[in-house]
N, C-alpha and C positions, 0 to 999 in steps of 0.2 A: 291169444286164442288158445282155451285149454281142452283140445275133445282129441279124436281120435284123426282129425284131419290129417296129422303130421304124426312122423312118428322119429321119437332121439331114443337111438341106442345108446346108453353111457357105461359102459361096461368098467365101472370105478373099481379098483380092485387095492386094497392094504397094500402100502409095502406091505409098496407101491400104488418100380424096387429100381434104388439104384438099377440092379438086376430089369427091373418090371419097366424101367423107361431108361435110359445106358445114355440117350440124348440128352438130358435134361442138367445135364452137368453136378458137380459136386455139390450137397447142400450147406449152407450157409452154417459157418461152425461161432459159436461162446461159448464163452468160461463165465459161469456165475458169478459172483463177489464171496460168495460165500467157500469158496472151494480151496483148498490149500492154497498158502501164499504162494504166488509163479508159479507155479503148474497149469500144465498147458499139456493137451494129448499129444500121446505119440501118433508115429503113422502106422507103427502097430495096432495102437489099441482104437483108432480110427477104422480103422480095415476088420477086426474083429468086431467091433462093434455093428458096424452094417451088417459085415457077416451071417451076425447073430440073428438081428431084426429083418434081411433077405430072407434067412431059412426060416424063420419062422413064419411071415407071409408066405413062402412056397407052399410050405406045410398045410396052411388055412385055405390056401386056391387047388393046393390036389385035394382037395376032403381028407387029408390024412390030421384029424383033430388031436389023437392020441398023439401024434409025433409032436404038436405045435404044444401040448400041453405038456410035453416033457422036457421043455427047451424052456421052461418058467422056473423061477426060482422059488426054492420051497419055499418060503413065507407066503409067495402066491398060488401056490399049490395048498397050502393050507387054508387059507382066503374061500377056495372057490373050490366044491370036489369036483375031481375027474367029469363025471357022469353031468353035474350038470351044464362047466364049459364046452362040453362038445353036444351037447341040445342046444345051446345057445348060438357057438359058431354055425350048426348046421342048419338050425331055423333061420338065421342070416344067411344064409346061401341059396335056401329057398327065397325069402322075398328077394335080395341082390339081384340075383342072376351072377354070369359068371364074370371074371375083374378083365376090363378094356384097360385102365392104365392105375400106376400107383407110382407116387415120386413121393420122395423125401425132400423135407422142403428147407429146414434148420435141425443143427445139431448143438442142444444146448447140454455143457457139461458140467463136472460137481465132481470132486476128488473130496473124500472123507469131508465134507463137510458135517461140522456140528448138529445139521436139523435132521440128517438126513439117518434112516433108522440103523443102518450098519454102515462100518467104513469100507471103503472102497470105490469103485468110478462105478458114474451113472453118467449115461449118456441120454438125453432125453428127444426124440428125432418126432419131430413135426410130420405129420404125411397126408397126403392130400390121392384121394382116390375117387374113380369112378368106373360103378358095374351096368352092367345091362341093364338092369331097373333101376340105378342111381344115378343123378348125375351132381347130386351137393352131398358129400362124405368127407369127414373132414377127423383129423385125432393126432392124437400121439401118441409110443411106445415108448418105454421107460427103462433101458439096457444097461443090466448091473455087470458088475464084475467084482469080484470077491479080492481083500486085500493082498492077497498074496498071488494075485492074478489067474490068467485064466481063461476059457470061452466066456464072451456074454451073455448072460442070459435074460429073459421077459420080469419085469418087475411090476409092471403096470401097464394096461393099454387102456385108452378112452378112444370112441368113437362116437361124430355126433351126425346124422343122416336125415333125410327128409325122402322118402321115396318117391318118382316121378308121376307115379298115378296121385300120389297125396300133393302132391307140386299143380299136378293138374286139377285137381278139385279144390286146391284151396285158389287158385285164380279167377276157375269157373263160377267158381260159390262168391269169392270175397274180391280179389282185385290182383294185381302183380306185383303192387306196393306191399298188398299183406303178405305175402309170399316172401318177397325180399326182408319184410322186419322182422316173421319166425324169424327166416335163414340167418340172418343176421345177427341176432339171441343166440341161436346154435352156434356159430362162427365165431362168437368169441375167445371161445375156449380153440381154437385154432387160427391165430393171428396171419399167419402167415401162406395160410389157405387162399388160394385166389380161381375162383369160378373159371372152369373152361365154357369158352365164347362159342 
């Protein structure tokens, strides 16, 4: 179903909370295949890595856009100017409402590998969120670190959402099966997303 019933934000961007739930335990860590032979994170570069992707959702939940866009790494800073990531983050804030919960769900990793557009660690963190007006939000953040180490910083972020008033009319209109098969379509791209009950 192609109209306006639903709506997917996919904020794809070029190379490219723990904090927001403390209960929800550690999330789920891998090493690609592709990633330096035996390399495996530190529990440094584990801890800075969240680090990085916390502050930067804080940043997004105070409306401080300008802070969350300066914690991106310049290739995505080149990607996307200034002025029009923070219309975008702020126009999400208006339909969202303000964020009830966000967990990190998997943390998939990559040490210089070959595909990947500069060398260094990329940590890639699953997150599964839900706001006042949302209750299926689903994405992942893309956490670089430069090969000579470093803070983390945003390489990439996708989110993919269905707003609850659009949740409501596509049931009303079509059924709770078609609801479920968009969400599902959208949920791909976040495996490891699982609907709060």
């Amino acid at each position: 179903m192609k109209s306006a019933a639903f709506l997917l934000l996919a904020l794809l961007l070029p190379a490219a909370a723990m904090a927001a739930d403390p209960g929800a335990g550690a999330p789920q860590v891998n090493v690609t295949r592709d990633s330096a032979a035996g390399w495996a994170p530190s529990a440094e570069a584990e801890a800075l890595a969240l680090a990085g992707a916390n502050g930067y959702f804080a940043a997004l939940d105070a409306e401080k856009y300008a802070d969350a866009f300066a914690m991106m790494t310049d290739v995505m800073k080149q990607s996307v100017p200034e002025k029009v990531f923070i219309e975008a983050k702020r126009s999400f804030r208006i339909v969202a409402g303000p964020l009830k919960k966000r967990e990190f769900l998997q943390v998939t990793w990559t040490k210089d590998s070959p595909k990947a557009p500069l060398p260094g660690i990329y940590a890639a963190i699953d997150v599964g969120s839900y706001f006042e007006k949302i209750d299926r939000h689903c994405g992942y953040i893309v956490m670089y670190q430069k090969a000579e180490g470093g803070a983390f910083s945003v390489m990439r972020e996708e989110a993919n959402f269905i707003l609850n008033a659009q949740a409501d009319d596509i049931v009303r209109k079509h059924s709770a099966a078609e609801l479920g098969k968009i969400w599902d379509g959208l949920a791909k791209n976040c495996p490891n997303y699982q609907a709060e009950k």
